[in-house]
C-alpha positions, 0 to 999 in steps of 0.5 A: 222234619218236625213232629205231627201235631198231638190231640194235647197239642191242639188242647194247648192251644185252645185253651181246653182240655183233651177231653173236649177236643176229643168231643169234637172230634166226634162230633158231640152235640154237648159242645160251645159254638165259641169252643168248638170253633176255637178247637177246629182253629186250632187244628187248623193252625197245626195241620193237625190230622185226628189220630188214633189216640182221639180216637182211643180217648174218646173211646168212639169206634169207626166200625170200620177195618183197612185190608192193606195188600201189595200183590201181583196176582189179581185172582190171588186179592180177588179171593183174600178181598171176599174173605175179608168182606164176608166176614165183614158183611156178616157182622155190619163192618165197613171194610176199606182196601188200601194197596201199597207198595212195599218197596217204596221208602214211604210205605209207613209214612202211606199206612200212617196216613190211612189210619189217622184220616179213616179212624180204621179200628183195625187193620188186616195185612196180607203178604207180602206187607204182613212181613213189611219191616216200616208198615209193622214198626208204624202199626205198633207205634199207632197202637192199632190192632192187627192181624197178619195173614201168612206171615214169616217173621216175627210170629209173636208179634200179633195174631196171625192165620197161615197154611204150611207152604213148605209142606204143600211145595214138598207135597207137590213135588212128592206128587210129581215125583210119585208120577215118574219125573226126576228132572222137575223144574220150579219157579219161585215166587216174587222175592218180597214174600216170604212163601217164595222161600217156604215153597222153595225149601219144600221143593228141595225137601221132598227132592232131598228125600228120594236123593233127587239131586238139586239142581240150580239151574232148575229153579227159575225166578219168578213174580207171581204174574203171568208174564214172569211165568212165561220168561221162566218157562222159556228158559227152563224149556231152552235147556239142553235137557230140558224138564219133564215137569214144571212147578210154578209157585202160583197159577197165575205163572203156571198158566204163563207155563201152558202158554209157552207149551202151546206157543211151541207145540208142546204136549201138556201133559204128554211131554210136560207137566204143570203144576200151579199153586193157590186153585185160583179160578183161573186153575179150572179155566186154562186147558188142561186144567192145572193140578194145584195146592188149594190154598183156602185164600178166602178161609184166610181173610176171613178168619184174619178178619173174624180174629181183629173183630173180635180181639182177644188174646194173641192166636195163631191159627192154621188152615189146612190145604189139599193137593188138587188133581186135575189134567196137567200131569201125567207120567213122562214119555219114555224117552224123556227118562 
């Protein structure tokens, strides 16, 4: 596969300097008819597509920045899209949202396209793209800004705003052992995110502390949506001794949780707790309203936006969470001890 064609590429064969190109590519008005048309040919002949070092070279910003996300959970990108775009509205940026698949093959190939079409200034990512091994290498090969939002590789990287997700899985863990329960089951989140692993480890931390032993059996795979909420509950509830209390590793899986104990006529929270992760809308909309970890999602993207506006050096930022108590935990029946 041949190379893309250059700005000097384009240069060359028009007979021009970088410099002019350039111009017109911005559209200055100090520009020949006969030049520009010669340069525009010459684009046109190389399939050549403007690219950030044009744009660096003529020292022209778009005034715009990509949020570039890859999740399941809509409630979950509802808030990390307003925290972006408030910050953005807040100082006249235009902000565009561009979703990819981390998985597929081409995923650098896709933000390639995005930055050299749009003149993006800057770009924010969201997990799991923020630890997307083709996306980084493109976006530091561009030579584009970036800032990463819960990131869990390469900290050094570029600049980067996180919450401390094995602390938050270790507090609610902690909290539904402090509530009486010793047979919890969890439900990781989808295996591209980092956070998955984090909350994975806090859970087991805070058993290990009171030599709660770990059981494998008790930890069930999950997706970050509904649906693998529900396939996990149904089999952590199908055990012959099934858990007095269940952790899903977001709300949204939590909720699939309260659906299978409804379904099976299950008492939340008398026979079965659940708890969630994020404090998403949907926390306060299901029955009972689920204990979670607020996750500050907006705070996040909006502080991730704030950092890539303002450039500077690299900063890494931590927002705090809070553990949210509401009606789905109670202490477990005696006679599920």
């Amino acid at each position: 596969m041949s190379e893309r064609a250059t700005i000097r590429d384009v240069a060359a064969h028009a007979g021009v300097a970088v410099k002019t190109v350039s111009r017109v590519l911005n559209g200055h008005p100090y520009v020949s008819t006969d030049t520009r048309e010669r340069v525009e040919a010459a684009m046109k002949a190389l399939d050549f597509r403007p690219s950030v070092a044009a744009r660096i070279l003529s020292g022209a910003k778009s005034n715009q920045v990509a949020l570039i996300y890859d999740n399941h959970s809509p409630y979950y990108m509802f808030q990390i899209q307003k925290g972006c775009w408030d910050e953005c509205h807040t100082r006249g940026i235009r902000l565009l949202a561009q979703p990819v698949d981390v998985e597929d093959p081409d995923v650098g190939e896709q933000v390639r396209g995005l930055v050299t079409e749009t003149h993006v200034d800057g770009i924010i990512l969201s997990s799991p793209v923020t630890d997307c091994e083709p996306v980084l290498k493109m976006l530091d090969q561009l030579d584009i800004p970036f800032v990463r939002i819960s990131p869990g590789t390469n900290h050094a990287l570029t600049s980067s705003v996180f919450m401390d997700d094995a602390q938050a899985a270790d507090d609610m863990t902690t909290h539904l052992i402090n509530a009486g329960h010793r047979r919890i089951g969890f439900i990781k989140g989808h295996k591209s995110h980092m956070a998955s692993e984090e909350r994975l480890f806090g859970y087991r931390r805070a058993l290990d502390r009171v030599a709660i032993p770990f059981e494998p059996g008790l930890v069930c795979d999950g997706e970050f949506d509904f649906d693998s909420g529900v396939r996990a509950a149904r089999q952590l509830l199908d055990m012959a001794e099934p858990p007095t209390a269940i952790f899903a590793s977001n709300d949204d899986m939590a909720a699939g949780v309260l659906a299978v104990a409804h379904d099976r006529d299950i008492d939340v929270p008398g026979d079965l707790s659940v708890t969630g992760f994020d404090d998403t809308t949907l926390s306060r909309t299901v029955w009972p309203p689920l204990t979670t970890i607020h996750q500050p999602m907006a705070e996040l993207a909006r502080t991730a936006t704030e950092i890539l506006i303002t450039g500077g050096d690299i900063t890494h930022r931590r927002l705090p969470h809070q553990l949210i108590e509401r009606a789905s935990v109670a202490p477990p029946r005696r006679d599920n001890l």
